[in-house]
TORKOL-4160 file (C-alpha; in steps of 0.2 Angstrom, whole numbers, padded with zeros to 4 digits, m for minus):
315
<pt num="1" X="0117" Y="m0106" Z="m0079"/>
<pt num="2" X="0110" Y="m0100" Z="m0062"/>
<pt num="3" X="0093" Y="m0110" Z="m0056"/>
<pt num="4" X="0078" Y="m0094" Z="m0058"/>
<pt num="5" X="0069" Y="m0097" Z="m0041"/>
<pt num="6" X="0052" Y="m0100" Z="m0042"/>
<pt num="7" X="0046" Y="m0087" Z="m0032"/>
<pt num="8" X="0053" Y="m0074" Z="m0048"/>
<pt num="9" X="0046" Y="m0085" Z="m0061"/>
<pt num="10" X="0027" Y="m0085" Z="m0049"/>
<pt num="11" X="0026" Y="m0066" Z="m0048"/>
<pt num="12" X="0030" Y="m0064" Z="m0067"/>
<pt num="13" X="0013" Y="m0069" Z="m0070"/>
<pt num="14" X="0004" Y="m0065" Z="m0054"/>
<pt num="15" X="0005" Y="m0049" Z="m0047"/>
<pt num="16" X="0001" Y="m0054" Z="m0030"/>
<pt num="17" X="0009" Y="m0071" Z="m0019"/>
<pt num="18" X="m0002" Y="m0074" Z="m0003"/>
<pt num="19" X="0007" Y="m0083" Z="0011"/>
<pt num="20" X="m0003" Y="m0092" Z="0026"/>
<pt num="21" X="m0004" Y="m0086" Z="0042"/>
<pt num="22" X="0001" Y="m0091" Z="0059"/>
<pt num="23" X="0008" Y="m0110" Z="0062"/>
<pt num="24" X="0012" Y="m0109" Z="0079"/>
<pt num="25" X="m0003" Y="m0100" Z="0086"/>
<pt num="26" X="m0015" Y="m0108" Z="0075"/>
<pt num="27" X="m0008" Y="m0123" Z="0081"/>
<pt num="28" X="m0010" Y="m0118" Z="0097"/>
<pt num="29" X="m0029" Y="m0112" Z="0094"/>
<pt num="30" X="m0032" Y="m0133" Z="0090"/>
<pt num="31" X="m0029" Y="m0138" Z="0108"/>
<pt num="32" X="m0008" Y="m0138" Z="0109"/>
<pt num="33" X="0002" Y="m0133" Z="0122"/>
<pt num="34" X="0017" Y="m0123" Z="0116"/>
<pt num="35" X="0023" Y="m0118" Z="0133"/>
<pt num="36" X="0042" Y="m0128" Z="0127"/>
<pt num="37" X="0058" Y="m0121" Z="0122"/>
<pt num="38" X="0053" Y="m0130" Z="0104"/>
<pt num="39" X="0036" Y="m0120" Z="0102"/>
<pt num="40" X="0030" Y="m0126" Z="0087"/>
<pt num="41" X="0044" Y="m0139" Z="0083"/>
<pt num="42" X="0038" Y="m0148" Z="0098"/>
<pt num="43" X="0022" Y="m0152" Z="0087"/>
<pt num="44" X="0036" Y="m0162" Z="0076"/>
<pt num="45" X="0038" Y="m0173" Z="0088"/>
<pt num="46" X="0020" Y="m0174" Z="0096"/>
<pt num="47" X="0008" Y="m0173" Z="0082"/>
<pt num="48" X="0015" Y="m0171" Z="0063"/>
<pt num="49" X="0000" Y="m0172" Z="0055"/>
<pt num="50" X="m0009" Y="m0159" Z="0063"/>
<pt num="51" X="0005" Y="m0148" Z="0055"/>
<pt num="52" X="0002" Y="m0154" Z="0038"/>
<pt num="53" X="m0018" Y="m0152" Z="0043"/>
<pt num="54" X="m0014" Y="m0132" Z="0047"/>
<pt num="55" X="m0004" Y="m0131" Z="0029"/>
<pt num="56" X="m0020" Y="m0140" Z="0022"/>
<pt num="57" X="m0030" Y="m0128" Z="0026"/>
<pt num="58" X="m0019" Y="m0113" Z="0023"/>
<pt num="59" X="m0021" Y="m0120" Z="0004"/>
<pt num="60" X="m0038" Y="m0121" Z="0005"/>
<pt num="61" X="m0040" Y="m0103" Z="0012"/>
<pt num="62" X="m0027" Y="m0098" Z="m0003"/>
<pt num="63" X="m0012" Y="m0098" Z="0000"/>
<pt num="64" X="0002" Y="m0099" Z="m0013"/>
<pt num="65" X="0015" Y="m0102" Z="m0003"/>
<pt num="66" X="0016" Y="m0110" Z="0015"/>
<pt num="67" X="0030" Y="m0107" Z="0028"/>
<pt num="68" X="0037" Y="m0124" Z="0037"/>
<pt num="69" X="0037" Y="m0130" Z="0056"/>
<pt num="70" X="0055" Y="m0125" Z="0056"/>
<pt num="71" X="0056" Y="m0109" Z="0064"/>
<pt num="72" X="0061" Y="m0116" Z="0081"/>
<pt num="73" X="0070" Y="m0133" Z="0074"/>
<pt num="74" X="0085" Y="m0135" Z="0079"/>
<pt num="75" X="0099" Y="m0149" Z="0079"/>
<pt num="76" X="0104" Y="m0141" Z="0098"/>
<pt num="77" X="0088" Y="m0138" Z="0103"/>
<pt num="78" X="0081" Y="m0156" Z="0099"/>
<pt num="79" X="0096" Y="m0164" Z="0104"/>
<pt num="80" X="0092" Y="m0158" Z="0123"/>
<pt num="81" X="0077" Y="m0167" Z="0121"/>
<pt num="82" X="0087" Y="m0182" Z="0120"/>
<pt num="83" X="0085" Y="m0186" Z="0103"/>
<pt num="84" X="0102" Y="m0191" Z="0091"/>
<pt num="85" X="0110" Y="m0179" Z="0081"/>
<pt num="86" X="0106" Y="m0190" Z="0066"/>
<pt num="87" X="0086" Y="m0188" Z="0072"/>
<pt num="88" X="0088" Y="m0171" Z="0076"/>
<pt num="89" X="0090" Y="m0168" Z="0056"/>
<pt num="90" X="0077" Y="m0178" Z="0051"/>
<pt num="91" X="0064" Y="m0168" Z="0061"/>
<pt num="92" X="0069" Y="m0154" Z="0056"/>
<pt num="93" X="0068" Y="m0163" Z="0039"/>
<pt num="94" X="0050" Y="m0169" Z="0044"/>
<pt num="95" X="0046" Y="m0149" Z="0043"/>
<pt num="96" X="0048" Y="m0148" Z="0026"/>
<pt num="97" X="0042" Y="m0164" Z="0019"/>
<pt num="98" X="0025" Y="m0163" Z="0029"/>
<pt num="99" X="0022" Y="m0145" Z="0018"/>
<pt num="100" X="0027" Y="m0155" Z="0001"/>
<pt num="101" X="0014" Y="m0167" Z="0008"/>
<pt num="102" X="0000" Y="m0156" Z="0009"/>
<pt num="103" X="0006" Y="m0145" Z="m0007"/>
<pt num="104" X="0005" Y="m0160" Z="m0017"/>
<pt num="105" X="m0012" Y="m0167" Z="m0011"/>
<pt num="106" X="m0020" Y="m0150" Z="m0011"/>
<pt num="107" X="m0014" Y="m0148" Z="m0031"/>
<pt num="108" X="m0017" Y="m0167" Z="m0034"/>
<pt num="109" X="m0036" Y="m0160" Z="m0035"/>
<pt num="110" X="m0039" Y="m0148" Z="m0054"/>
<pt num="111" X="m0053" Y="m0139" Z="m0045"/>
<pt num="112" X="m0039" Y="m0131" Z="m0035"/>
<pt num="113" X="m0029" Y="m0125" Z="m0050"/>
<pt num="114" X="m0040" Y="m0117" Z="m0058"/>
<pt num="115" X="m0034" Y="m0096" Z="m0058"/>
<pt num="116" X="m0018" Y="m0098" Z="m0047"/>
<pt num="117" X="0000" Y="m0105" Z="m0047"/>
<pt num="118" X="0007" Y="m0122" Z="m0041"/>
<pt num="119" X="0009" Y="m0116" Z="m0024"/>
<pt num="120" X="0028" Y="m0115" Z="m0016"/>
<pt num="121" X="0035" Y="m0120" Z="0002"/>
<pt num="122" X="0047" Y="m0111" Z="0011"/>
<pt num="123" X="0058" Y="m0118" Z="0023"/>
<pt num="124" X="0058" Y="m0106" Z="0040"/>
<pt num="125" X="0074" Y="m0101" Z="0046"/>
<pt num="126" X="0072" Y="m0093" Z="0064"/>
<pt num="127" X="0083" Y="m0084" Z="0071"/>
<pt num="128" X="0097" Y="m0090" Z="0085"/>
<pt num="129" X="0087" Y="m0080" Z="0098"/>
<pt num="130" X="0071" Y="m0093" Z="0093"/>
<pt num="131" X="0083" Y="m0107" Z="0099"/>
<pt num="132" X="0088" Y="m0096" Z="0116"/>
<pt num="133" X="0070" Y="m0094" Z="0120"/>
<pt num="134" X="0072" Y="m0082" Z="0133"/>
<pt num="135" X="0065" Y="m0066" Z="0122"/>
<pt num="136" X="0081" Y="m0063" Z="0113"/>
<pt num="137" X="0074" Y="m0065" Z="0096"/>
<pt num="138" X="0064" Y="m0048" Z="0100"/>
<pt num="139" X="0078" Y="m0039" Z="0105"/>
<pt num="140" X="0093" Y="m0048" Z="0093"/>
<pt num="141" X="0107" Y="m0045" Z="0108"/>
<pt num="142" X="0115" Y="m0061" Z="0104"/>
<pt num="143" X="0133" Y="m0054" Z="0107"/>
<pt num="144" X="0139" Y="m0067" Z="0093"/>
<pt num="145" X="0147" Y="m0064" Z="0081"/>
<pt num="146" X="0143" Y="m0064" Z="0061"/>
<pt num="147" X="0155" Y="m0080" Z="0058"/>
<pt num="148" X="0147" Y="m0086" Z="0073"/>
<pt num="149" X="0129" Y="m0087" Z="0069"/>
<pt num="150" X="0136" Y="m0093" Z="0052"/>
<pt num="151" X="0142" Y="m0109" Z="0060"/>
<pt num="152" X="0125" Y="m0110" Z="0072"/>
<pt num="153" X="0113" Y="m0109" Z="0056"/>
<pt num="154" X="0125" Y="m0118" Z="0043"/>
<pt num="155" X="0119" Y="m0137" Z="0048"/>
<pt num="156" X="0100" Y="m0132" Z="0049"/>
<pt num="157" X="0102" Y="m0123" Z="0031"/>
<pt num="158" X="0110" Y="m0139" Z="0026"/>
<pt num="159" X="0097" Y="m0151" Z="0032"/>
<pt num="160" X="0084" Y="m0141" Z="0025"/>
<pt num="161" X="0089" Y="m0137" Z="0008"/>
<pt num="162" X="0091" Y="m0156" Z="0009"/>
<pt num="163" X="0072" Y="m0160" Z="0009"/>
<pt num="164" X="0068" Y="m0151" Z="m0006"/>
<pt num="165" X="0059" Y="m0134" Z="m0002"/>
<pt num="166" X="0055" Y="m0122" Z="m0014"/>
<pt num="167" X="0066" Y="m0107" Z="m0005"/>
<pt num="168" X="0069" Y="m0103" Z="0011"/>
<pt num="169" X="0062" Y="m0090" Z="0023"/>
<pt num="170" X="0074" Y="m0083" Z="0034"/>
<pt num="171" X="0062" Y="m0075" Z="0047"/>
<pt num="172" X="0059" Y="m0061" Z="0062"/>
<pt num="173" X="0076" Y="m0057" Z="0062"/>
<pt num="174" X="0079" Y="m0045" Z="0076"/>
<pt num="175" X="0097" Y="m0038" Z="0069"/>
<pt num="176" X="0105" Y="m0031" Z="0054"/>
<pt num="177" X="0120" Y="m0044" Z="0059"/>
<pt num="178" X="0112" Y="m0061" Z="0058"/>
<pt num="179" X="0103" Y="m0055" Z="0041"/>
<pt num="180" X="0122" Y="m0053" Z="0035"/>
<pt num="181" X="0127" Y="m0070" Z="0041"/>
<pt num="182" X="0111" Y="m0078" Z="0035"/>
<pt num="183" X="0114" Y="m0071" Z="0018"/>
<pt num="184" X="0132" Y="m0073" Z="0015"/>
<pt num="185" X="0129" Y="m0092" Z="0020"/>
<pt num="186" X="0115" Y="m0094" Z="0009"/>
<pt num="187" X="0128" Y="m0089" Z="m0004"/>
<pt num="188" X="0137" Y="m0107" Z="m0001"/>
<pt num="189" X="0123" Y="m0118" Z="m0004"/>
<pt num="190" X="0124" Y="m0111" Z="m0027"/>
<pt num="191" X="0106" Y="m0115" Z="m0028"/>
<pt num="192" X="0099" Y="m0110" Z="m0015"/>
<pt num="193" X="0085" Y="m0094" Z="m0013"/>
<pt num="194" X="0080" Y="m0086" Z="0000"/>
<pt num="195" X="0067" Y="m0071" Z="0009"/>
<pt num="196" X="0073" Y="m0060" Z="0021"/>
<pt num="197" X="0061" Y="m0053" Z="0036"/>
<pt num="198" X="0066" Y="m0043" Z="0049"/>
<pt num="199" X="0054" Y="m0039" Z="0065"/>
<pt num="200" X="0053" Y="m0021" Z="0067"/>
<pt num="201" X="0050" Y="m0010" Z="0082"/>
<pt num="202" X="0041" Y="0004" Z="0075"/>
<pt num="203" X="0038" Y="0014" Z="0056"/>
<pt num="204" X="0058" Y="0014" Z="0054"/>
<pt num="205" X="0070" Y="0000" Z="0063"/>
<pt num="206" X="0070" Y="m0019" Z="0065"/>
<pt num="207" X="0073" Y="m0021" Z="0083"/>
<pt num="208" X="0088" Y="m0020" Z="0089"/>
<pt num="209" X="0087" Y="m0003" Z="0083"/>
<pt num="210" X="0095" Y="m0003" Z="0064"/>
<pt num="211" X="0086" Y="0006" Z="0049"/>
<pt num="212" X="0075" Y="m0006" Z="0041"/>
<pt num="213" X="0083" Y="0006" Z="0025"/>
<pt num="214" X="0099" Y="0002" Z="0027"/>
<pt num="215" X="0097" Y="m0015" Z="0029"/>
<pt num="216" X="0085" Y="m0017" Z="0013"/>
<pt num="217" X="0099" Y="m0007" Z="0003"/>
<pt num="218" X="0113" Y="m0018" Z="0009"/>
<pt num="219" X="0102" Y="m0036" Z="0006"/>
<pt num="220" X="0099" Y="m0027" Z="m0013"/>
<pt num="221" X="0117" Y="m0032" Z="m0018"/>
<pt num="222" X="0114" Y="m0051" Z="m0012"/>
<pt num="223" X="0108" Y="m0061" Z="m0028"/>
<pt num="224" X="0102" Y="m0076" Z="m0017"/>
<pt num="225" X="0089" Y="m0065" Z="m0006"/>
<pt num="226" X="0077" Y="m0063" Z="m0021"/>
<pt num="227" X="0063" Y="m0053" Z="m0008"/>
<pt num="228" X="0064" Y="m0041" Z="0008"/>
<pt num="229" X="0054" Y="m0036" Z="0023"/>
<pt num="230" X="0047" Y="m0037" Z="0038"/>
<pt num="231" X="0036" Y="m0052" Z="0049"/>
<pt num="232" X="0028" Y="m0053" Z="0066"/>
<pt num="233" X="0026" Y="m0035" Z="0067"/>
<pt num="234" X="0012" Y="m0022" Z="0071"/>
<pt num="235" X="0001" Y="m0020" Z="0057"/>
<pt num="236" X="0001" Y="m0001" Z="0060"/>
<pt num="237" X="0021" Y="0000" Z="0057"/>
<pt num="238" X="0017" Y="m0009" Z="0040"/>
<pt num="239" X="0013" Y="0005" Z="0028"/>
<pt num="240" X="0028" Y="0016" Z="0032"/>
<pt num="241" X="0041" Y="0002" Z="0033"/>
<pt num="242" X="0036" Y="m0001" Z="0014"/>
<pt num="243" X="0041" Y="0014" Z="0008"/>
<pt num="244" X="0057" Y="0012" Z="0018"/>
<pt num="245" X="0063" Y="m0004" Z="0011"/>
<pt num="246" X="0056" Y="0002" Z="m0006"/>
<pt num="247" X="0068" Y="0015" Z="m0006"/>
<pt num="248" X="0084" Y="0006" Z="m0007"/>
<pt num="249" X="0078" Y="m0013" Z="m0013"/>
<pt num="250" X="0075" Y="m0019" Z="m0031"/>
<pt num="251" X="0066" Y="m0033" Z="m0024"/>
<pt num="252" X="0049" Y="m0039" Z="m0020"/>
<pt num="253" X="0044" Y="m0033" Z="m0003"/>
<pt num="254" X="0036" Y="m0047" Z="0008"/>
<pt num="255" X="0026" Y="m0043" Z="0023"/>
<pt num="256" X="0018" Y="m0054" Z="0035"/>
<pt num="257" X="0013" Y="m0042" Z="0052"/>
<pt num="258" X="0004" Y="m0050" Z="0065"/>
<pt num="259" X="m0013" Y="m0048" Z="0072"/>
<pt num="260" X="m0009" Y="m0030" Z="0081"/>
<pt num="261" X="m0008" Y="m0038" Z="0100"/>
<pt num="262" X="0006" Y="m0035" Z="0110"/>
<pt num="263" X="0018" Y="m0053" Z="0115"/>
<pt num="264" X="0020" Y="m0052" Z="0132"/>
<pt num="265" X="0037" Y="m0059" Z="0135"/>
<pt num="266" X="0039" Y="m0065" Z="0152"/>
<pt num="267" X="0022" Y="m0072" Z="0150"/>
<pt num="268" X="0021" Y="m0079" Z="0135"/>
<pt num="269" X="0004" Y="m0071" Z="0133"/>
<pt num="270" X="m0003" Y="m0060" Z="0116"/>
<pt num="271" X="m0014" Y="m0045" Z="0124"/>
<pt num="272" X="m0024" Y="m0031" Z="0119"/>
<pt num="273" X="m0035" Y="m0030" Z="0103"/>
<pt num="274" X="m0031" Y="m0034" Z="0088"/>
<pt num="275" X="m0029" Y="m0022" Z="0072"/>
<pt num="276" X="m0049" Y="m0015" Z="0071"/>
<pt num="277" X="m0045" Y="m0013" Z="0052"/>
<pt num="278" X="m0052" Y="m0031" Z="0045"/>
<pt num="279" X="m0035" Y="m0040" Z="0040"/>
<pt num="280" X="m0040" Y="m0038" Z="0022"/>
<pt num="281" X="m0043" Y="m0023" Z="0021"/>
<pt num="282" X="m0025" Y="m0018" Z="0029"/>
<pt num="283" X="m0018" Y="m0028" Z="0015"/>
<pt num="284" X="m0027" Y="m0020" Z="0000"/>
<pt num="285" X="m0016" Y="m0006" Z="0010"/>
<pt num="286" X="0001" Y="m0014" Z="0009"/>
<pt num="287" X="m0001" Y="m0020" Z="m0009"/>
<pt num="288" X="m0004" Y="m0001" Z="m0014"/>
<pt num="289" X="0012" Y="0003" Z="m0004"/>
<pt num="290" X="0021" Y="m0007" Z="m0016"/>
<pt num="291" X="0021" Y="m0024" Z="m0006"/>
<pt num="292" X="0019" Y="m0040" Z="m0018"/>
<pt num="293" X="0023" Y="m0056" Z="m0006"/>
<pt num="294" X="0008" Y="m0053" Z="0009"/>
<pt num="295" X="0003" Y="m0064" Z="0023"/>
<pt num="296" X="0001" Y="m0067" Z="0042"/>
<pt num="297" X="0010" Y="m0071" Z="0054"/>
<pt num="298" X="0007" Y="m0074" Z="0074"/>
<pt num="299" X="m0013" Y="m0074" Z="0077"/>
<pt num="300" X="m0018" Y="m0073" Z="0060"/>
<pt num="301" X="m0027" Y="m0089" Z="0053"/>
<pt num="302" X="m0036" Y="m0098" Z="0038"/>
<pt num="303" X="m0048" Y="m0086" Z="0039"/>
<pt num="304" X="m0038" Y="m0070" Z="0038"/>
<pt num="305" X="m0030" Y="m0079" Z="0020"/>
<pt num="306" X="m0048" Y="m0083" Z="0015"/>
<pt num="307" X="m0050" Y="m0065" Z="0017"/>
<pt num="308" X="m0035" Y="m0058" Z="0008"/>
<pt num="309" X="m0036" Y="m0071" Z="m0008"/>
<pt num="310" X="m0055" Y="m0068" Z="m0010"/>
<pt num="311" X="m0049" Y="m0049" Z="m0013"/>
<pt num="312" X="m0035" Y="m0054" Z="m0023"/>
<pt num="313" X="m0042" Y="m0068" Z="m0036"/>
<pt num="314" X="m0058" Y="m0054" Z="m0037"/>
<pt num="315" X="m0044" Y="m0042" Z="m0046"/>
């Protein structure tokens, strides 16, 4: 009998699950220096436990599911860090057993349960350009092939699914391709669940220029990817790209946009203003679009959680 993943069994009685927000920019906003081909990951070799701080207070703030310190963890990229192999999967481990950690504490406390689930963890899996670092995973030109990307993600999956997360989040992908490869290996680990979110270049594609549609449509047929949608894009694009994935999909939409200010490559710099709607408010949008899994990702914090469950629980 297959496993039912908890995130179908959590919106059978809720009709809203809030993720946190950012990791690696709120981690950032605490005083570190993400300037490193590991971004965030490099915190699980620096400081673990200002990671389980940040997931702490993402519970706090609301949220019913938190997204691990793994979007950048990878067995090559440590290793170039000199770290073993063995070590290597550990770390990446690490991620997943520091959110348990907080989880744990944080539902330890009844004053916590009182209205909303046991909340989940989901183990980020970036995509391959997150390990190139050099800006490929906005663009998703990899030039590797499906089997390919199999074999790069295959060990990180494994190590992951290892430590015991709740599902996994396969996350900002640029490309209709790694999505495939991401989803037909998922299929080999039998109880394995997972998310799967596209960054999007405007109201219609992911970006590398595929139609968030047709992507949603094909994923539909994929019994382990049990939600679809987009992350770490514009707020403005949000609305319309609902309705997009709506029209094809069957399953839960997820959406977790950014704060609305432009990434500066080159630069590594966020410019520009940020969406002028308050954050809340732009969900109260998304959820009347038809989105049921809502969050924030890069420059969204606590706060902008706070702000979406005090809405939500009000209902």
């Amino acid at each position: 009998m297959e496993k039912i993943n908890p995130l179908t069994l959590m919106l059978e009685q809720y009709p809203l699950l809030i993720l946190d927000g950012a990791l690696a920019t709120e981690l950032e906003r605490r005083g570190c220096n993400l300037r490193d081909p590991l971004w965030s990951a490099k915190i699980l070799l620096e400081n673990p436990e200002l990671i389980r701080q940040v997931h702490q207070d993402y519970f706090q703030a609301g949220a019913d599911c938190v997204i691990t310190a793994s979007y950048q963890a990878t067995v090559e990229g440590f290793m170039r860090r000199g770290v073993t192999h063995e070590t290597a999967l550990k770390l990446i481990q690490r991620s997943v057993q520091l959110a348990i950690e907080a989880r744990d504490a944080f539902w330890r406390d009844e004053v916590n349960r009182v209205g909303r689930p046991r909340p989940l963890v989901a183990a980020s899996v970036g995509p391959y350009g997150a390990f190139l670092a050099d800006g490929s995973e906005y663009r998703g030109d990899y030039g590797l092939s499906e089997t390919g990307l199999m074999d790069f993600h295959r060990p990180r999956l494994a190590a992951l699914l290892e430590a015991g997360p709740d599902l996994l989040a396969c996350e900002t992908l640029p490309c209709f391709t790694e999505a495939r490869a991401l989803a037909r290996l998922i299929a080999e680990f039998p109880e394995a669940h997972a998310w799967i979110s596209f960054s999007a270049r405007d109201e219609m594609h992911i970006c590398h220029g595929e139609r968030l549609a047709d992507c949603a449509a094909w994923l539909d047929e994929m019994p382990h990817v049990v939600a679809v949608g987009v992350n770490c894009t514009a707020p403005r694009y949000i609305p319309a790209l609902i309705e997009a994935a709506r029209m094809t999909t069957r399953k839960p939409i997820v959406v977790y946009p950014n704060s609305g200010e432009s990434y500066d490559i080159e630069r590594r710099t966020w410019n520009g203003p940020a969406t002028g709607v308050a954050f809340a408010a732009e969900a109260q949008r998304w959820y009347a679009s038809g989105a049921r899994i809502i969050g924030g990702c890069c420059r969204t914090t606590p706060e902008h959680i706070r702000e979406i469950a005090a809405w939500a629980r009000a209902r």
